[in-house]
C-alpha positions as CSV (number, residue, x, y, z in Angstrom):
1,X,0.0,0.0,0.0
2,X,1.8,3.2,-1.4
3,X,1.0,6.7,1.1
4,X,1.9,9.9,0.1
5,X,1.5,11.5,3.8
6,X,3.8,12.4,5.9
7,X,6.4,13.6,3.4
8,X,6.4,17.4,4.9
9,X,5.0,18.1,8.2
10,X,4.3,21.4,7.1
11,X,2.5,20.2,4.1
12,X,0.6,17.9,5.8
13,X,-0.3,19.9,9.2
14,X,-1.5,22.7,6.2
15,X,-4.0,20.4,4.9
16,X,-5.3,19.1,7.5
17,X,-5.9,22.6,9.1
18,X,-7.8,23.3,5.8
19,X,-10.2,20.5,6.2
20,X,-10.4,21.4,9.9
21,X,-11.9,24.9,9.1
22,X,-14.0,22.8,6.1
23,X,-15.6,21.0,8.9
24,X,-16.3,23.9,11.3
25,X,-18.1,25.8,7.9
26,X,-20.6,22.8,8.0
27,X,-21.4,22.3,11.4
28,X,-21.6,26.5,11.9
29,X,-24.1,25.7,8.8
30,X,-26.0,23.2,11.4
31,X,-26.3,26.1,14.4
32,X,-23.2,24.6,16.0
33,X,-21.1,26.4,18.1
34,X,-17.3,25.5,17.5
35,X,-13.6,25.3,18.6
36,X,-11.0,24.2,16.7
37,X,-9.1,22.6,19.3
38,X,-5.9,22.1,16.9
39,X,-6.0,25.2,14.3
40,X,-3.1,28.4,15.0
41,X,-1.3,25.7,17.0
42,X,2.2,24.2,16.8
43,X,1.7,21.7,19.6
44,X,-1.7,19.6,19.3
45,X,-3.8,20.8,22.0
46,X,-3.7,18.3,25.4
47,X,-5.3,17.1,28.1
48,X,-4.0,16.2,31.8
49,X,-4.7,14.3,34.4
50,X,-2.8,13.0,37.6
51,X,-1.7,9.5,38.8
52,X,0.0,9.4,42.1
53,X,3.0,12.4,41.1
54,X,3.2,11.6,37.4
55,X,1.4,13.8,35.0
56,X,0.0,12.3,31.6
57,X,-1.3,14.0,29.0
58,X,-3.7,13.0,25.6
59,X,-3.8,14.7,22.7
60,X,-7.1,16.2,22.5
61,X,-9.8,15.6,19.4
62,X,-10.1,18.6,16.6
63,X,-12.8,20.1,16.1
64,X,-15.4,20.4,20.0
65,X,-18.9,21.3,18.8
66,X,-20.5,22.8,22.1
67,X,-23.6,22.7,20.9
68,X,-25.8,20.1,23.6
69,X,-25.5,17.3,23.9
70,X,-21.8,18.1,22.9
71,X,-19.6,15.9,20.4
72,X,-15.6,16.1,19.8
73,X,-14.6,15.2,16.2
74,X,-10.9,14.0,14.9
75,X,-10.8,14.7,11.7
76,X,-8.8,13.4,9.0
77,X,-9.1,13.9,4.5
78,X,-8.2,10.3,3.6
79,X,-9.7,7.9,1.2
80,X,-10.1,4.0,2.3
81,X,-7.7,1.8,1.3
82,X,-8.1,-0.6,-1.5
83,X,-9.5,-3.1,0.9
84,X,-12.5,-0.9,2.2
85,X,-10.5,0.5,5.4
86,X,-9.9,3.0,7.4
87,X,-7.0,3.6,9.8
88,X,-5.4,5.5,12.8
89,X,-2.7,5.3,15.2
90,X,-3.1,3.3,18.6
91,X,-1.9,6.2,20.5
92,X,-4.3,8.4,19.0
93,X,-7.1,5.9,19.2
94,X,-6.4,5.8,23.1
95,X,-6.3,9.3,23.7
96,X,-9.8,9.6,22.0
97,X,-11.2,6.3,23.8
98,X,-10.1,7.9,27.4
99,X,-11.7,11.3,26.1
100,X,-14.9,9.4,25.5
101,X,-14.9,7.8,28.9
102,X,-13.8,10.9,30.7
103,X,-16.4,12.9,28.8
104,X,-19.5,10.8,28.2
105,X,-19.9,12.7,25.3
106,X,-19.3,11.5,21.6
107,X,-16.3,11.5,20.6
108,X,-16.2,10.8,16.5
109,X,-13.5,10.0,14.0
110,X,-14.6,11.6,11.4
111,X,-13.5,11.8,7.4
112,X,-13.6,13.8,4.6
113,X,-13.8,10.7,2.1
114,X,-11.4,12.7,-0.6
115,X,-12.6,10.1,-3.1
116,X,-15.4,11.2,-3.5
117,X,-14.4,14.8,-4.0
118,X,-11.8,13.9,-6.8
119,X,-8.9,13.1,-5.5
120,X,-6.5,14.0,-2.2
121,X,-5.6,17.7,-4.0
122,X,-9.2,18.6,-4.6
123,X,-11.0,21.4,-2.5
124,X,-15.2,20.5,-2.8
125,X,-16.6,20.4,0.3
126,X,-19.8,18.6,0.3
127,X,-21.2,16.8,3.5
128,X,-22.1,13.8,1.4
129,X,-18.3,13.3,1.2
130,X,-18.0,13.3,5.2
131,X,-18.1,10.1,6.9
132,X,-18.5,9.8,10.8
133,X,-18.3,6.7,13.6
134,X,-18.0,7.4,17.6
135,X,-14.8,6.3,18.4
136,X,-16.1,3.9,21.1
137,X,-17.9,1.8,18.4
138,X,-14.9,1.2,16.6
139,X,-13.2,0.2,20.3
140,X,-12.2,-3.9,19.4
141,X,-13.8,-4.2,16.0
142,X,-10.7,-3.5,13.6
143,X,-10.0,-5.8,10.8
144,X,-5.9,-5.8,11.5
145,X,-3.5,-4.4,13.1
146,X,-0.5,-3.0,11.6
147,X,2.7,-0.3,11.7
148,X,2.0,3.0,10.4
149,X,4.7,5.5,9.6
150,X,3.2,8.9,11.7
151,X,4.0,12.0,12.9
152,X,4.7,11.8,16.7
153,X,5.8,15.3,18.3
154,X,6.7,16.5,15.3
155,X,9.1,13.5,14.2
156,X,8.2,11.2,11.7
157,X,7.7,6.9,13.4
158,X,6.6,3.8,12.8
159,X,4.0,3.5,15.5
160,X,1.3,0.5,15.8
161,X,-2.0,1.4,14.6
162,X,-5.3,-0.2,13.3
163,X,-7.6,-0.4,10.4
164,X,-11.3,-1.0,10.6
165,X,-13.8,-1.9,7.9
166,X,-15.6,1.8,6.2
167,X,-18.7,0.1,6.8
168,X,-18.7,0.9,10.5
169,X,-18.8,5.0,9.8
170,X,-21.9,6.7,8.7
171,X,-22.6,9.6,6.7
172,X,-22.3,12.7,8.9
173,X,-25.5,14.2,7.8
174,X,-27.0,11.0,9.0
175,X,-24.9,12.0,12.2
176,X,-26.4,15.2,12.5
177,X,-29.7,14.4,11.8
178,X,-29.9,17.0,8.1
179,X,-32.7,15.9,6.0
180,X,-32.1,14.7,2.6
């Protein structure tokens, strides 16, 4: 499987910042109200919590729409992979399952499906081409489990990640309840 991420940090952080702000026109299209957790930074946003004297932190999701009953997105522009998958980083995965749990509130990954825009390079934004699943329902349901090559603090790794089946996300406007 060929990848053409993480070949420039800066080129990459720059478009997913663009399909950050792409999401946050939709949902303030829905009423929402908005932060982009990530946008303007040059550290992802975190979280901490205490255990005993050591501090942890957790990258925090994208994209918080405040808007009750209150839902955190990570976003990503990706196509599936020629099997029908979709994949993410373990360590991002747990961040965003420990958000959910700490929270009670959705937490989604959440995708603009760049195929069906055109291609990777292509700017349409449609919500038909957004795809959506709360991250706790993809929580032991991946397909396989693999090595992905990532951006971890701002250096490119091999870190272990998974890929689940498409089939588990839904359209967003489904998500968001927007009549066809």
């Amino acid at each position: 499987m060929s990848t053409i991420q993480c070949k420039s940090l800066q080129a990459d952080r720059g478009l997913g910042e663009y399909w950050e702000r792409e999401f946050c026109k939709l949902a303030a299209q829905q009423g929402f109200s908005i932060t982009p957790m990530q946008i303007g930074r040059t550290k992802s946003a975190q979280a901490y919590r205490q255990e005993g004297s050591a501090w942890h932190h957790l990258t925090l999701p994208d994209i918080t729409v405040w808007t009750c009953p209150g839902q955190h997105h990570e976003i990503k522009h990706k196509n599936p992979t020629q099997h029908g998958a979709f994949g993410l980083e373990k360590y991002r995965l747990d961040a965003l399952l420990w958000f959910a749990n700490e929270t009670k509130q959705d937490v989604l990954y959440t995708i603009h499906n760049h195929d069906l825009s055109g291609g990777r390079d292509k700017k349409e934004n449609n919500i038909e081409h957004w795809l959506t699943a709360k991250i706790t329902d993809l929580d032991g349901k991946h397909n396989f489990a693999c090595m992905f090559t990532s951006y971890v603090n701002g250096e490119k790794r091999k870190v272990p990640g998974f890929y689940w089946d498409m089939k588990l996300w839904q359209p967003l406007s489904e998500y968001w309840c927007i009549p066809a």
